[in-house]
N, C-alpha and C positions, 0 to 999 in steps of 0.2 A: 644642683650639684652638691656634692657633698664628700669632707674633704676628712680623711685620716691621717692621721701621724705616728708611725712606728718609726725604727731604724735602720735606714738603709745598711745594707751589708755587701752588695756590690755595684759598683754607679755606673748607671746607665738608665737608657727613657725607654720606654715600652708605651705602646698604645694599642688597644683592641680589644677585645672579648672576653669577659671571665667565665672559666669553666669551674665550677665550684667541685674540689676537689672528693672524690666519693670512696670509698671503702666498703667491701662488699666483706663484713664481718658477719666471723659465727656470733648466735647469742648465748652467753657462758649461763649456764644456768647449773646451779648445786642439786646433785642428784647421785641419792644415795646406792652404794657397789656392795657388793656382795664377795668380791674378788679380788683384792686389790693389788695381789701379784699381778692379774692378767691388765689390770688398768696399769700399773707399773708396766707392762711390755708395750701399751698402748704410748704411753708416753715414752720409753726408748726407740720405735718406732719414727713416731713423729719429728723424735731432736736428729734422728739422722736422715729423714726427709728435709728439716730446716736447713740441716748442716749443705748437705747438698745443695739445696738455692741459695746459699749465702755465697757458696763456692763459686756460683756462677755469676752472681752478682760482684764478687769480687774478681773475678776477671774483666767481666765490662769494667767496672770501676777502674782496672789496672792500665784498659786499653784507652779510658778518656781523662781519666783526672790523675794518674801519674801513682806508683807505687806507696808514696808518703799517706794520698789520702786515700786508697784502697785498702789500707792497713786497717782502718776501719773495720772493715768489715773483716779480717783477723779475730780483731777484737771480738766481734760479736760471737764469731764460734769461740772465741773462748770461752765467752760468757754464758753461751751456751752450757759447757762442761763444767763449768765454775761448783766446785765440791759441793758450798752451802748453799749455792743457789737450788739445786739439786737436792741437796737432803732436806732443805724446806719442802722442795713441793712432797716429794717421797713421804718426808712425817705429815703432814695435811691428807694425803691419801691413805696411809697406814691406822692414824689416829682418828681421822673422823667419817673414816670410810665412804668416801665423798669420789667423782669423776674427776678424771687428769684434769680436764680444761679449766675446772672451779679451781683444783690444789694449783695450777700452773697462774691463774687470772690472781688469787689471796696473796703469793709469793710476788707477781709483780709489781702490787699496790704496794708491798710492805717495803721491797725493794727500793721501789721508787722514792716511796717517802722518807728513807733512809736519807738517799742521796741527796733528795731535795731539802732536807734539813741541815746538811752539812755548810760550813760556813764558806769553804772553797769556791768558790764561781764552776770552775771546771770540774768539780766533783758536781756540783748541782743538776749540772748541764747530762752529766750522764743519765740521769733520772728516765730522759729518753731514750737512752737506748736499749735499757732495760726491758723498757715497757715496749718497744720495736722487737727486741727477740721472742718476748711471752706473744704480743701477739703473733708473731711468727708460728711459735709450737701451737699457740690453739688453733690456728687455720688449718695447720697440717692436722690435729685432730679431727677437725671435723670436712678434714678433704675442702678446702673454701679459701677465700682470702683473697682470690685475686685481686688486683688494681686496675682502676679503671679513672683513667682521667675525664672518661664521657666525652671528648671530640675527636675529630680527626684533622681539624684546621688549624693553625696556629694562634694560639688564646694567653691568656692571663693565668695562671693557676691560680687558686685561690684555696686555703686550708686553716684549718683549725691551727694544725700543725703538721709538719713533715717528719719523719724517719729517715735516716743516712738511706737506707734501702730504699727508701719510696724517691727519693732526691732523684738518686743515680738510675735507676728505671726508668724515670721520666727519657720522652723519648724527646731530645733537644733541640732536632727540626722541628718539633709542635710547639715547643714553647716562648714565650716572647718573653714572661718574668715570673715569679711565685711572691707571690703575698700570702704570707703567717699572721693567726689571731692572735696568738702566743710565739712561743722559741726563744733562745736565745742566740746573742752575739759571740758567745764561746760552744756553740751546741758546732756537731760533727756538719749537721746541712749546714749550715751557715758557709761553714771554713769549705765544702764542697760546692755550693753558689756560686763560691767568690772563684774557685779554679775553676768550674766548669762555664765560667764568663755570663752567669745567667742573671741577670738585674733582677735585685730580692728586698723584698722589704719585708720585716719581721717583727710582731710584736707590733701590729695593727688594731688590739684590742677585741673584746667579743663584742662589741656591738658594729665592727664591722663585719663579725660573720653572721651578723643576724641581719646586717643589711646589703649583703650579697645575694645572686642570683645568678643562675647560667644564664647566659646572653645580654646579662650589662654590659656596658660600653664603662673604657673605666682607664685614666693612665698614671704611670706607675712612675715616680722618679727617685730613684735607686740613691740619689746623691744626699738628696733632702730627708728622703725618708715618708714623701708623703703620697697618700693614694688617693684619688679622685675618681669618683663615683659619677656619672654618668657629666662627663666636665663639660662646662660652657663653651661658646665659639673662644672667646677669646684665652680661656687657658687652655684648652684644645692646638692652637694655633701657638701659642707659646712654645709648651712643651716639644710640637712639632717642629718648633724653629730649635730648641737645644737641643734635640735628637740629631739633626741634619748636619747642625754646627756641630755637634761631642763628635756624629761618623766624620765630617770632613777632617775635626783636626787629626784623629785616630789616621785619618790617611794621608795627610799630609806630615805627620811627626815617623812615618815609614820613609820617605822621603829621605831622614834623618840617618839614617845608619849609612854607616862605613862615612861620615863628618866626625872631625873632632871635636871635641868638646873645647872649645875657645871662643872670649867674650869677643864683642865688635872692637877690640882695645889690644886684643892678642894676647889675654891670660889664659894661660891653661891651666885644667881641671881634672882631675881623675872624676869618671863617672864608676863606678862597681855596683852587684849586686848582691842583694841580700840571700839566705839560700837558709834552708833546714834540713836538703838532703841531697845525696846524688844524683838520685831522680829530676834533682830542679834544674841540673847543668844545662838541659836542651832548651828552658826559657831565658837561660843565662844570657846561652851564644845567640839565641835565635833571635834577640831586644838589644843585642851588639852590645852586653857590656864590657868596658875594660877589663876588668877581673872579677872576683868576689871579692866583697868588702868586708864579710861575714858568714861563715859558714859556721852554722850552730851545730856543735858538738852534743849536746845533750843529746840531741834525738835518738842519735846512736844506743845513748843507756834507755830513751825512752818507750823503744820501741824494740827492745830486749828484756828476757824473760830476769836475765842475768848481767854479771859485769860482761862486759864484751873485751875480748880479750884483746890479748896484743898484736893480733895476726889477724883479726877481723875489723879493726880499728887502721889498721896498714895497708888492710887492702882498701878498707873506702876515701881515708886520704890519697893515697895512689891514683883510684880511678879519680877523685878530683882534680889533682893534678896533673896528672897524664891530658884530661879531656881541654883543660885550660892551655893548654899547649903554651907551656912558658908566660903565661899571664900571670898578674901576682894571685895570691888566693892566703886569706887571711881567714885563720882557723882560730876561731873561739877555743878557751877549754870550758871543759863541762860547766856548764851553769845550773845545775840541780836546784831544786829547794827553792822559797817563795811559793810560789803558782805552776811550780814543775816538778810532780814528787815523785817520786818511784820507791817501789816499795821497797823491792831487796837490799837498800840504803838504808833501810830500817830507822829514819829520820824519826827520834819523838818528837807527838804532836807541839806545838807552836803555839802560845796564844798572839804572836803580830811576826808569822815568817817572813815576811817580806824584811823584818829587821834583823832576822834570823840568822840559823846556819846553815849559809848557799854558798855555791860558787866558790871562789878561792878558800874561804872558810875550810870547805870540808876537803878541800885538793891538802891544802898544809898542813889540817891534823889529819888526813888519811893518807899519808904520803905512798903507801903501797898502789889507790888509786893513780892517784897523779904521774907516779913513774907510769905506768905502764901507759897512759895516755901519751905521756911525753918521747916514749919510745918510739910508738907507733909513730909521731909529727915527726922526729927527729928522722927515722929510717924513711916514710915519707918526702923526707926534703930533697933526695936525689934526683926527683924525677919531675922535678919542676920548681916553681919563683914560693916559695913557702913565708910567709908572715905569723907567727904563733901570738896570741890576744891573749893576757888574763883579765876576766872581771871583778866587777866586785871589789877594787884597790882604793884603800882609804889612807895607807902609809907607807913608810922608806922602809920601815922593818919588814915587810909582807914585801915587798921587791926583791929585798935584799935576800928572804929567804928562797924566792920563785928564781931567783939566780944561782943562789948554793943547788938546788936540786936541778936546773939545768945542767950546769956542769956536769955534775957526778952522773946524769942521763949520757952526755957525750961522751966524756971519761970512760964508761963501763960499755958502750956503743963501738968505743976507739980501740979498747981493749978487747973486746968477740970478734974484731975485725970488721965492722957491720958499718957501709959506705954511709954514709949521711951530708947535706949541704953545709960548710961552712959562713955560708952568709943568710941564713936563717935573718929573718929581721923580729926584734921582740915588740908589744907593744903593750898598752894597758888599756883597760877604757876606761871613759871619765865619766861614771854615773852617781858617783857621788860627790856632793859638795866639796868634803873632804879634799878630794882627790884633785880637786879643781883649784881648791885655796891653795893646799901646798903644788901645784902641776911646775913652780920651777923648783923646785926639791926633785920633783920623779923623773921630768923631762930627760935631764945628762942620764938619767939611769936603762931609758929605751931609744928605742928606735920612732917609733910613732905612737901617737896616743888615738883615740877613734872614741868620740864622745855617742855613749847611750843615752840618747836624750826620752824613750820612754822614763825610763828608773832617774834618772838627773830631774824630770818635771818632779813625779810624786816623791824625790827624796827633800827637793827644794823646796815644795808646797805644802808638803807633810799630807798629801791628799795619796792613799790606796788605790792603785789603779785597779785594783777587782771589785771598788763598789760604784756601783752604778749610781746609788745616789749622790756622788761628791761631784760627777760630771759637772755641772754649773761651775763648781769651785775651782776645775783646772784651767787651769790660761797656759797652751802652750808658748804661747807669745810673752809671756810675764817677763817682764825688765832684769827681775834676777835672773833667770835661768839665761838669758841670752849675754849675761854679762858676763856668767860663770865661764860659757861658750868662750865668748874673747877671752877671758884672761886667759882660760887655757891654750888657744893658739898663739897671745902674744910669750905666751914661758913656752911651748914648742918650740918656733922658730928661735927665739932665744939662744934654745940649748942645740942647735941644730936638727930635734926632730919636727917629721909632719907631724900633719893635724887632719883627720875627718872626721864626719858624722855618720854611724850605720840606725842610730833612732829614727820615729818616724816623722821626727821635723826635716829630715835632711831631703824627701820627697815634696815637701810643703813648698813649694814655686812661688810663693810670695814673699819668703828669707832668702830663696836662693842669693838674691844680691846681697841682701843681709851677711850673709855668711861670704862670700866671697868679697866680701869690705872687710869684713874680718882677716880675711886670709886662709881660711881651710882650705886646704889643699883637695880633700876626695869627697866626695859623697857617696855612701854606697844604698841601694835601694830597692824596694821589690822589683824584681825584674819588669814588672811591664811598667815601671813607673820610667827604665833611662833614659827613653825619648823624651817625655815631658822637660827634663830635667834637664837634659842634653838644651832643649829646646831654649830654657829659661837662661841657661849659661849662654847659648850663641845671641840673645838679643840685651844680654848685661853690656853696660858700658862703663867698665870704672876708671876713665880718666876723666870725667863727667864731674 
């Protein structure tokens, strides 16, 4: 037996068969034209051959993994059209009078390394996708490229690395889990693994692709992160036993829905869930959560060419709240900036954006921004339980200011005639220290606080959560950061507001009683995590 360790990216056990994953690639070979307009048609040709498969791949995409991550593959025909991407390969054909497939294969090396030298995580990560579309255009040159997983049984996938495209193609009655040599935990398959429910381990190393083979025996566990190569009776047998246990609790925690969330003691809890689009409302209702605890706003600018205006912003609050049918639904404002940039924001670069200018930051000096987002929430509030969040709050004067520009949003709302909720509830989140030492200064000033315990760890720890090497160094558990937690629910109730968590400790089942010793009132969490959660609240007992 012989045992690997990458990072799991979605948890679950798989056992069976590795198909080592194959690519039936052209070979790019440099070869001198004589024409290079007509090799110029050859490649216009080809990008709207690619364009078209992407098209379809983005429909499958749209029908299994939900519009958020189909937009992927948007992307890719952008990148496709992308001007310099374009006038690279064009000048490589013009100037060195060379075949499309060498100018298009030069353009995706340089691209690549581009990306991968950038400090961003998430920019690095695109590197792949790059090199997914060029190989794209070259197969359509040379008429080739198909995918071939090589079985027809249900197996292991096994790769160097995957492509968004190669991910979603896979056909997902064959597959049991994919193991990566390479990839990363912010690349596009990863985040489509994780929605398309397929237990993934990434970043396995090359010498486990040198010691793969179609028809090893091999199992995979998604939680740990480790892969096991041809495994003994007795981890054989293990594994077997957490596979059978993970499906029974998974059906047994179904059980759970249309239960309240209350301890053996009769405390009750808001359970909500976390979201990043409208598309996610069906995992919302269909995991019984109470409401949303969080609904990130940014996506909306993220996955816009442009600002999104005030009528395109009102209609997807709307459909959020319309589909919640009077459930509460707590809407983030923009959180830009750090590890979420957009260009039209024209953000200069950063040397430590994470301590940058994000979030509330750029809503108060861009106040033209902000109104219009606030419009959209505000004309929104008619049609259902509306909660508005700012983050990013470190003082009374930044409150003080997010309350002048509410007003004058209602005021100027009240004035066009334009209906809106009067009991909007306000809140802030508590992701920084700051915001937690003084929380009985802010508390009388909202409605609820909802602690980000991502940005609260690395604000408290001083550790960047986009470097992978500082992992050792975070403790989500650390004595400060859970203290910070308390203090800020005992100055809540204090001041008469709640208190929840929408970070990712609020899913971590082993604080739940922790926190509810504290007093938080909500948790809110990736949808398929409510039942766990649900679960961990109905067997707390705090009169123990």
């Amino acid at each position: 037996m012989t045992v690997f360790n990458g990072k799991g990216v979605y948890g679950a056990i798989a056992l069976g068969k590795i198909s080592v994953f194959k690519r039936r690639e052209a070979e790019v070979r440099r070869v001198h034209i004589e024409d290079p307009e007509a090799e110029k048609a050859r490649l216009t040709a080809a990008k709207e051959k690619a364009l078209a498969q992407l098209q379809e791949i983005y429909d499958k995409a749209l029908r299994e993994v939900g519009e958020a991550n189909a937009q992927i593959f948007e992307i890719h025909m952008m990148m496709i059209e992308d001007d310099d991407y374009n006038e690279s390969i064009e000048s490589i054909i013009d100037t060195q009078s060379v075949n499309a497939e060498y100018a298009v294969a030069v353009t995706a090396d340089n691209f690549a390394e581009m990306f991968s030298s950038m400090e961003d995580a998430y920019m690095q990560a695109r590197s792949a996708d790059v090199k997914d579309i060029s190989n794209r255009i070259i197969a359509c040159l040379s008429d080739d490229g198909a995918l071939d997983n090589g079985s027809d049984e249900k197996v292991i996938i096994c790769a160097d690395d995957l492509a968004p495209s190669e991910t979603v193609l896979l056909d997902k009655d064959k597959v049991l889990a994919f193991v990566t040599a390479h990839g990363s935990s912010n690349s596009h398959t990863a985040i489509l693994a994780r929605n398309m429910n397929i237990p993934a381990v990434i970043g396995a190393g090359k010498a486990f692709l040198e010691a793969i083979k179609d028809g090893m025996y091999a199992a995979v566990d998604g939680y740990t992160g480790e892969v096991f190569l041809e495994p003994d009776e007795e981890t054989r047998a293990r594994l077997d036993k957490k596979k059978s246990d993970d499906e029974a609790k998974k059906k047994l925690l179904q059980e759970l829905k249309g239960k309240e969330n209350v301890t053996l003691d009769g405390t009750k809890i808001n359970i909500f869930a976390n979201i990043g689009g409208v598309d996610n409302i069906g995992a919302v209702l269909a995991n019984d959560a109470g409401g949303i605890g969080l609904f990130r706003s940014e996506f909306l600018y993220l996955e816009s060419e442009d600002y999104p205006t005030e009528d395109q912003q009102f209609a997807a609050y709307k459909k959020v709240l319309e589909s919640m049918a009077g459930k509460k639904v707590i809407i983030r404002t923009l959180d830009i900036g750090a590890d979420k940039q957009v260009d039209y924001f024209g953000l200069a670069k950063e040397d430590n954006p994470a301590l940058g200018f994000r979030a509330i930051r750029i809503c108060l000096t861009r106040p033209g921004i902000f109104k219009t987002q606030l419009r959209a929430l505000y004309r929104a509030s008619a049609f259902g339980s509306l909660g508005i969040m700012f983050p990013m709050i470190t003082s009374v004067s930044e409150l003080e200011k997010i309350q002048s520009i509410c007003n004058e949003v209602k005021a100027e709302l009240m004035a066009d005639g334009i209906a809106f909720s009067e009991s909007v509830e306000l809140g802030i989140m508590i992701e920084t220290p700051a915001a937690a030492v003084i929380s009985d200064r802010l508390a009388p000033m909202v409605d609820f606080f909802s602690v980000g315990t991502n940005d609260l760890t690395q604000y408290t720890l001083a550790c960047d959560r986009q470097n992978a090497a500082l992992e050792p160094f975070v403790d989500t558990h650390h004595e400060a950061i859970l203290r910070l937690i308390e203090l800020s629910a005992k100055n809540a109730h204090a001041n008469g507001a709640w208190i929840g968590i929408c970070g990712e400790l609020a899913a971590d089942t082993s604080l739940t009683e922790t926190f509810l010793r504290m007093g938080i009132d909500e948790l809110s969490v990736s949808p398929s995590f409510v039942l766990s959660v649900r679960d961990a609240v109905r067997r707390t007992d705090l009169s123990k």
